[in-house]
N, C-alpha and C positions, 0 to 999 in steps of 0.2 A: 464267512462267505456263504449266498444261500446256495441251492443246488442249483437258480437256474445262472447266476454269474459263475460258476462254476463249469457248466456246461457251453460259456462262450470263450472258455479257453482252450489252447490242446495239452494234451498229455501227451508222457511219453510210450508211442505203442508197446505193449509187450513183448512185442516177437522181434522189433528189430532195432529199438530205441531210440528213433528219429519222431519225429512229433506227428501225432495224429490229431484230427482236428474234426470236431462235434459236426454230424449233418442234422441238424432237426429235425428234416424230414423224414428220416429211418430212426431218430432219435437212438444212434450209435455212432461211437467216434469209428474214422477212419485214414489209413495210413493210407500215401499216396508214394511213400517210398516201397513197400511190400505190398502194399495193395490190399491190405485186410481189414477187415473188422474187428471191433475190440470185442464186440460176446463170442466169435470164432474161439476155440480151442488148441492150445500147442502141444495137441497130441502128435505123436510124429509115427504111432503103431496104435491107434485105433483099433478097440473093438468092434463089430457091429451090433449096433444100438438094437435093442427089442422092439422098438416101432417097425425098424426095416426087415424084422424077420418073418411079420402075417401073410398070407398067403394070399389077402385079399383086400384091397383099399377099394374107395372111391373118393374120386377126386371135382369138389367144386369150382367150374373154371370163372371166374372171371378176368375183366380186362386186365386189371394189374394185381390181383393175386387170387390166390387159392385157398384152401381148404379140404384135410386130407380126414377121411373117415374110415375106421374100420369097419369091418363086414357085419356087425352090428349097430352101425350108425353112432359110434361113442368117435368124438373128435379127437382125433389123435396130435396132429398138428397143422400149421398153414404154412403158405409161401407168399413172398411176395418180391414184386419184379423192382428192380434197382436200377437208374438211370446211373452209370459213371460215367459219362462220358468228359465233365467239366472235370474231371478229378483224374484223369489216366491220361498221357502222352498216347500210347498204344489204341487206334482205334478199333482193331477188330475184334474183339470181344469186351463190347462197354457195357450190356447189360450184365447184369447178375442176379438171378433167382432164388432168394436166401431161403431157405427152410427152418423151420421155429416147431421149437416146442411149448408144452402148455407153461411153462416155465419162461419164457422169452429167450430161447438160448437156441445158438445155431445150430442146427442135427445133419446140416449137407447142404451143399450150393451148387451151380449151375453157373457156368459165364458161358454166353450165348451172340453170338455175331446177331445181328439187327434183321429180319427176316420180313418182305414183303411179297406177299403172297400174289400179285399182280404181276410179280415179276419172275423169271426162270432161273434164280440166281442157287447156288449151292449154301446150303445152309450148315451149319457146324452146333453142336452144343456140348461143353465139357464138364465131368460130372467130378465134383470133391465131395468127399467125407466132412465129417464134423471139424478134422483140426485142418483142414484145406489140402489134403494130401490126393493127388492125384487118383480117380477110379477108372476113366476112359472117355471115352466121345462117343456120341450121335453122330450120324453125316448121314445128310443129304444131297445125294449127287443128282442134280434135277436136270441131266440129261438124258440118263436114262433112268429117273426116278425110281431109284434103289435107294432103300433105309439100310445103313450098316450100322453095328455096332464094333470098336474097334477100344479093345485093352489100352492098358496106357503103356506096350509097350510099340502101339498103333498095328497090332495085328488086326485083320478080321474077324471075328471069333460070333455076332450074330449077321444074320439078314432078315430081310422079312419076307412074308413065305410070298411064294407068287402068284398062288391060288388065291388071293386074297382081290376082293373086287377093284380094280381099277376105274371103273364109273366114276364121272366127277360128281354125282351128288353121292355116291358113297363109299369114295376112296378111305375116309379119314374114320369112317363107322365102326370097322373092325382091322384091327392090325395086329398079326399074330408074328414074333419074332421067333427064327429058327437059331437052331446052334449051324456055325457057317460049316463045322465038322462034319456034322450029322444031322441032315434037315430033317429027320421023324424021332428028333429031341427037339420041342416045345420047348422056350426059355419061358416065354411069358405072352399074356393074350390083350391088351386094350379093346373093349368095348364103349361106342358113344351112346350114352342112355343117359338122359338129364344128367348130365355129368360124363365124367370116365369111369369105369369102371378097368381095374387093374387086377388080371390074376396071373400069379406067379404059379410055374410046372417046374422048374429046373430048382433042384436044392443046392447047387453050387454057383446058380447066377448070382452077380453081385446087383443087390434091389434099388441101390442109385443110379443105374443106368437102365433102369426101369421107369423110376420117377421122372428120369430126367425126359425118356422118350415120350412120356404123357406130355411135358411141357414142350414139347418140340412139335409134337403132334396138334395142338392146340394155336403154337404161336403161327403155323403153318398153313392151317385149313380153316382157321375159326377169327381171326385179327385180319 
């Protein structure tokens, strides 16, 4: 059998063993009972990966994916945005924002409710590790547009500072997240300069809910 008859079959997922079934266009299989991807990881206690421990990225946006660079400009890894909607019952988090190493292998995901920026709607994005094990959410409460960041066991624990300019042509330019504890603890800084620029302050923030706020920031004020 060659690889590509092989790849117009499903196999049986890893993680839950009901059949997952090849999408060509991410060119990985995927369950539709568990909802995962077959290069996803069944780690259940995750380390954190040495990509997510620099101090400083920058991030290339495009429309449907990304591009992640260290503070030396050496490419670390990319993203890219995944349509589920034909594949999941559940419609409010159909995207998914898969992150890849140079390796082809998933390092952290993102499942993101559908965001249109024409409109005042609250936006949500929730952030997993490599084997899909919950890290916490993004929200956007665009009533009174306040950024929170919220643990997964959905405390508040960041916001973002208030000092930061509200202007609509430069809302989205600098966004600095506080601890929700102790606002003169810096978690982390977003700058817009041909790209994001991301710099972490806090050594005990978790840096996927870092990333993830780059892409929420983006699918936001830039789409």
């Amino acid at each position: 059998m060659s690889p590509r008859d092989s790849k117009r079959k499903k196999l049986n997922c890893k993680f839950c063993q009901k059949n997952a079934e090849f999408m060509k266009l991410y060119n990985d299989f995927f369950c539709t009972s568990c909802l995962r991807f077959q290069k996803e990881s069944a780690a259940t206690d995750p380390k954190l990966l040495p990509v997510l421990k620099l101090k400083k990225y920058k991030f290339n946006a495009q429309k449907y994916a990304y591009f992640i660079y260290s503070e030396i400009d050496s490419k670390i890894g990319s993203c890219e945005r995944r349509d589920l909607s034909k594949y999941i019952s559940k419609k409010d988090y159909n995207i998914r924002y898969i992150f890849l190493n140079d390796m082809d292998r998933i390092i952290a995901s993102i499942d993101g409710k559908t965001v249109n920026a024409l409109k005042e709607t609250d936006a949500s994005w929730k952030a997993y590790d490599y084997g899909r094990n919950y890290r916490g959410e993004i929200k956007l409460v665009s009533e009174s547009d306040t950024w929170q960041i919220l643990d997964p066991n959905g405390t508040i624990i960041g916001l973002r500072d208030p000092q930061d300019s509200k202007v609509a042509l430069q809302t989205a330019r600098q966004f600095t997240m506080l601890d929700a504890n102790n606002p003169e603890n810096i978690l982390f800084r977003i700058t817009r300069k041909t790209g994001f620029n991301l710099q972490m302050f806090s050594e005990d923030f978790d840096p996927h809910l870092a990333w993830t706020t780059v892409i929420g920031i983006h699918r936001k004020y830039y789409l």
